[in-house]
C-alpha positions in Angstrom: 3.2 -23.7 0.2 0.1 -21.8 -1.6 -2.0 -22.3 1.3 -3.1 -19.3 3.5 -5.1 -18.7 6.7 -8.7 -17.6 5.9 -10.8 -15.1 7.5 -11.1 -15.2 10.7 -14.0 -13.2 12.8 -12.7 -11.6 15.2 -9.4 -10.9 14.7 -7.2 -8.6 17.2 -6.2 -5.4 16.1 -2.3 -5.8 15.4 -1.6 -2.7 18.0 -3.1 -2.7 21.6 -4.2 1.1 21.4 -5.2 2.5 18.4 -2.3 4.6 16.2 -4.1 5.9 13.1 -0.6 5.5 11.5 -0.1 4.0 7.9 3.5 3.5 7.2 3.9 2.0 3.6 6.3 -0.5 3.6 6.6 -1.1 6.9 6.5 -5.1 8.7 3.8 -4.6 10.8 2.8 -8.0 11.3 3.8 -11.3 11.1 1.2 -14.7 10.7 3.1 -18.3 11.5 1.0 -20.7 9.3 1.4 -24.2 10.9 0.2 -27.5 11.0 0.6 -28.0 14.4 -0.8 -24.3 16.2 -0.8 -26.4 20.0 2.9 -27.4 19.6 4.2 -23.8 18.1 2.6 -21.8 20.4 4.1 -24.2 23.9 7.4 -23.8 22.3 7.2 -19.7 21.6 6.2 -19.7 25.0 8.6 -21.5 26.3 11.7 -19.7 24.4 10.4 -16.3 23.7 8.2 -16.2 26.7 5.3 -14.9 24.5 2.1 -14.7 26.0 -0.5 -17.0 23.6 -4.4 -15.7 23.8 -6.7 -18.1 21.9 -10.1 -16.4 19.8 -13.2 -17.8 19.0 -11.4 -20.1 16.1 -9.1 -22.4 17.9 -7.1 -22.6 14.7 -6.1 -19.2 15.2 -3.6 -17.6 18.3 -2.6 -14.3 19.0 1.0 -14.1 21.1 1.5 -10.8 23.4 4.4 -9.2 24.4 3.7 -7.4 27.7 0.2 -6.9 26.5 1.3 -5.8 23.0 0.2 -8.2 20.1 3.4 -8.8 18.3 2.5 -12.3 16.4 -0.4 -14.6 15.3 0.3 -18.6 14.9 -2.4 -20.3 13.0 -3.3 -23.1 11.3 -3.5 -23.9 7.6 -7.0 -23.7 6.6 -6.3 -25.7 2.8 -5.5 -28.7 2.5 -2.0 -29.4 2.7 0.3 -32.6 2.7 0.9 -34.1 6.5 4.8 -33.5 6.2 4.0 -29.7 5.0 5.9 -27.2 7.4 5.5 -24.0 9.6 5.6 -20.7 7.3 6.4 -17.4 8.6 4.3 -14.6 7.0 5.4 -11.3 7.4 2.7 -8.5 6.2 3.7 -5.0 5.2 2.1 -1.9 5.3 0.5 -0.2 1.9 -2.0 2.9 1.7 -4.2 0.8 -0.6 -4.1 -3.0 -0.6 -6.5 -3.7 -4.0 -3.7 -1.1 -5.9 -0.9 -2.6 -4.4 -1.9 -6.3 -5.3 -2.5 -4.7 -8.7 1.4 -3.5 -9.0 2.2 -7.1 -7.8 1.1 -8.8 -10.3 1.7 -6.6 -13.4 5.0 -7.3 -11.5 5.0 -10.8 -12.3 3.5 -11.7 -8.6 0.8 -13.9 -8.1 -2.2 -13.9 -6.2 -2.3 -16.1 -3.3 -5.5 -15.0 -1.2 -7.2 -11.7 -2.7 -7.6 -8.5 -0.8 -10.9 -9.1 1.6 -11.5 -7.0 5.1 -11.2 -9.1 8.4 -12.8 -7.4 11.0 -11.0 -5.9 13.5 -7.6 -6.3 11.5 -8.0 -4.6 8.3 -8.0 -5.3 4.3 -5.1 -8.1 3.6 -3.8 -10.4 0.5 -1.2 -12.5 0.2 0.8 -12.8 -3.0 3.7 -14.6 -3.8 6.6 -12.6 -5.8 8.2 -14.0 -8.7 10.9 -15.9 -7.1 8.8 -17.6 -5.1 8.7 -16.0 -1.5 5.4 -15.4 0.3 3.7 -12.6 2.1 1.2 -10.4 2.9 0.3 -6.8 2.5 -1.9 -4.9 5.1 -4.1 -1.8 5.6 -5.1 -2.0 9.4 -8.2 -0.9 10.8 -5.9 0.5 13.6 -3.1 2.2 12.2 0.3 0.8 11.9 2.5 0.5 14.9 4.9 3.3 15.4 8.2 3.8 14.6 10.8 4.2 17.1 11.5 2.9 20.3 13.6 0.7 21.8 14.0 -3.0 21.0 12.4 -5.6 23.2 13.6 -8.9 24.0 10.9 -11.2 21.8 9.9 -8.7 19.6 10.6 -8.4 15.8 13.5 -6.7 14.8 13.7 -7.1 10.8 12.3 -8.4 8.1 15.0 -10.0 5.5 14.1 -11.5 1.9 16.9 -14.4 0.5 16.1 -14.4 -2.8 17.5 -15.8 -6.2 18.1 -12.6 -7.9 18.3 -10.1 -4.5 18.6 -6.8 -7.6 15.3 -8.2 -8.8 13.4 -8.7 -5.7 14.9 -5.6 -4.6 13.5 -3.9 -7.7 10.1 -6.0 -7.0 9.4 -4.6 -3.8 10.4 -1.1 -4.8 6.9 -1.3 -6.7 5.1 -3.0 -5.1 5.6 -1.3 -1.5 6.5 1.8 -3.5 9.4 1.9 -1.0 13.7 3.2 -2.4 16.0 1.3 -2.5 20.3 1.6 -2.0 23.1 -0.9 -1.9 25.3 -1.0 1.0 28.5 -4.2 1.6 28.8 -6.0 4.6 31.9 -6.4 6.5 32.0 -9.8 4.7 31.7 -8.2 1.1 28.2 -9.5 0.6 25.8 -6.7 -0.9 22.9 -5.5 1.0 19.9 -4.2 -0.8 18.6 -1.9 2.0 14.5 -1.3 1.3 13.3 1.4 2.9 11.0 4.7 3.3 10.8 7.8 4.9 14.6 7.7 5.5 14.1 4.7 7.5 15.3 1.1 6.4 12.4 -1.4 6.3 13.7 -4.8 5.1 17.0 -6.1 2.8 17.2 -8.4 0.1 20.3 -10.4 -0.1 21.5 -13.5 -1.8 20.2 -16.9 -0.5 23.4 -18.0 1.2 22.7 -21.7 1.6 22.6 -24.0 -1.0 18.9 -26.1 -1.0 17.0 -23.2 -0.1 14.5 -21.6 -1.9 13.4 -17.6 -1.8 11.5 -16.7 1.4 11.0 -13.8 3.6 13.7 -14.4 7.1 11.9 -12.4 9.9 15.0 -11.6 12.9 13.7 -11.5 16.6 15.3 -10.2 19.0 16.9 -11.6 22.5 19.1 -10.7 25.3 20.6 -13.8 25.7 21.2 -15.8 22.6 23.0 -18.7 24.3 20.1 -19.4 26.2 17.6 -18.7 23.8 19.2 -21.8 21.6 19.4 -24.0 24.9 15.5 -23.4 25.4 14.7 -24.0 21.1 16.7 -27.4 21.7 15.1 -28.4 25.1 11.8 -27.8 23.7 11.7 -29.1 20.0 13.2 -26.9 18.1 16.7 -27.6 15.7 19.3 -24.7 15.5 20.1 -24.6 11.3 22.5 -22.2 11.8 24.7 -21.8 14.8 25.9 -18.6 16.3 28.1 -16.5 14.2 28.8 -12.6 14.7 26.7 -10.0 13.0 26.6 -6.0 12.0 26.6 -3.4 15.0 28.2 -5.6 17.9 25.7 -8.3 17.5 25.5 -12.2 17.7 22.8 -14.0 15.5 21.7 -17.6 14.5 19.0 -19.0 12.9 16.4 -22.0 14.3 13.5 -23.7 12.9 10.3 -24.2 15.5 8.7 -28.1 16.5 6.8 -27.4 13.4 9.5 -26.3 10.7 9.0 -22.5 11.1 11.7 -20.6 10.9 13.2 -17.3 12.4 16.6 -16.0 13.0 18.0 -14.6 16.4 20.0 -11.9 17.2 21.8 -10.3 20.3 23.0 -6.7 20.6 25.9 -5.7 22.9 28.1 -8.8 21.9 32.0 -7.5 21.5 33.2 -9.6 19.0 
C-alpha cells in the first residue's frame, strides 16, 4: 500500500522523558496503519496487554507499555480499497531526515510522504525502497530511546527486512541509514545480513522465506509466554501464519497476523530446545 498516515497535531513524543539521543539507524518507532484502528487496538490489548491512549484525532492511538510509548495504531488517511490490510511501519533514526530521503532516492527509493515536522514527534518521511518494502525515517523532537536495557514482555525486540535481493537491500540501507553491514549463517545455513552501528546490530536483511510474499519490513515482539500469547491472537481474531518453531539464542518464535491483517512475529527467550 502507498497510503500513509498524515499529520497529526498533537502527537506523543515516542519516549516518555526526554533523551536528547539520536541514534542513526536505530527502530525507534513503529506506526500500524489499519483500516480498522477500534478492532487492532482491543486485540493488542488483549494479547500484548498494551495500554491504548486515544489523541485529539480518533484515527490515531498511541499503546503504552508501563507508561512508556512503545507503538501508535492508526488509521489510513488515503483512500484505500475496503479489503486493504494492516501495515506495520517501522521508523528509524537519521541525524537529518531531508538528506537521508535524498540518499533514498538517488538509491532508487521512492517518496511515499515527504519529510514534514509533526509536533511533538519530530521531522518524518516515509519512502518505499526498491524492492518494495515500506518505512519511515525519523528525527524526534525528543531524542531517540536509549540503548540498552533489558527486554520487556510487549516491547519491540527487532526490526527484520525479507526482501528479494537481501545483498541489495542490505546494501540499500547501508546508505541510506548510513549504518555497516556483515554477513553472519544461521544454524540452518541461511545468511544473515546483520545492519548495524556503533558496534551494535540494528536490523537484518534475509531472504523472503515464503513463497507469495512480497518484501516488507518483519518487526519481532517480545513475550514470556509464547504458547499463550498464540492462544490469546486466536481467541481474539487473530490467525497464527507461522506456527512455533525454535530460534537463535535458546529462543521460540512464530509469526501472527492481527484482526486487521497486520503482522508481527513473536519470540520467547529461555526456551531449551
Amino acid at each position: 500500500p502507498t497510503a500513509v498516515a498524515q499529520d497529526v497535531s498533537p502527537v506523543p513524543s515516542i519516549v516518555a522523558t526526554p533523551t536528547n539521543l539520536v541514534i542513526p539507524g536505530k527502530m525507534v518507532w513503529a506506526d500500524l496503519l489499519t483500516t480498522d484502528v477500534a478492532a487492532a487496538s482491543a486485540f493488542y490489548r488483549a494479547v500484548f496487554g498494551w495500554e491504548v491512549v486515544a489523541s485529539e484525532d480518533p484515527g490515531y492511538l498511541t499503546a503504552m507499555i508501563d507508561g512508556r510509548p512503545v507503538a501508535a495504531i492508526a488509521s489510513y488517511e488515503d483512500e484505500v480499497p475496503e479489503d486493504a490490510e494492516g501495515l506495520w511501519l517501522p521508523s528509524f533514526s537519521v541525524q537529518d531526515v531531508d538528506a537521508a530521503m535524498a540518499r533514498a532516492v538517488k538509491a532508487g527509493g521512492r517518496e511515499l510522504a515527504p519529510a514534514e515536522n509533526l509536533p511533538g514527534r519530530g521531522r518524518l518521511a516515509v519512502l518505499q525502497d526498491p524492492q518494495g518494502a515500506v518505512v519511515g525515517v525519523l528525527r524526534a523532537s525528543s531524542g531517540d530511546p536509549a540503548d540498552g536495557g533489558r527486554p520487556q514482555a510487549g516491547a519491540w525486540l527487532w526490526p527484520e527486512i525479507w526482501a528479494a535481493d537481501p545483498a541489495a537491500a542490505t546494501a540499500y540501507y547501508q546508505a541510506v541509514l548510513e549504518l555497516e553491514a556483515i554477513v553472519e549463517t544461521d544454524d540452518s545455513g541461511m545468511p544473515h545480513h546483520i545492519l548495524g552501528s556503533g558496534n551494535i546490530a540494528r536490523a537484518t536483511a534475509i531472504a523472503i522465506p515464503v513463497e507469495g510474499v512480497e518484501p516488507n519490513w518483519l518487526l519481532y515482539l517480545m513475550v514470556d509466554d509464547l504458547a499463550d500469547a498464540l492462544r490469546r491472537t486466536v481467541a481474539n481474531g487473530g490467525e497464527i501464519l507461522l506456527p512455533p518453531r525454535a530460534g537463535e539464542m535458546d529462543s521460540v518464535l512464530a509469526i501472527i497476523a492481527d484482526p486487521t491483517g497486520g503482522v508481527v512475529a513473536l519470540q520467547q527467550f529461555g526456551v531449551k530446545s
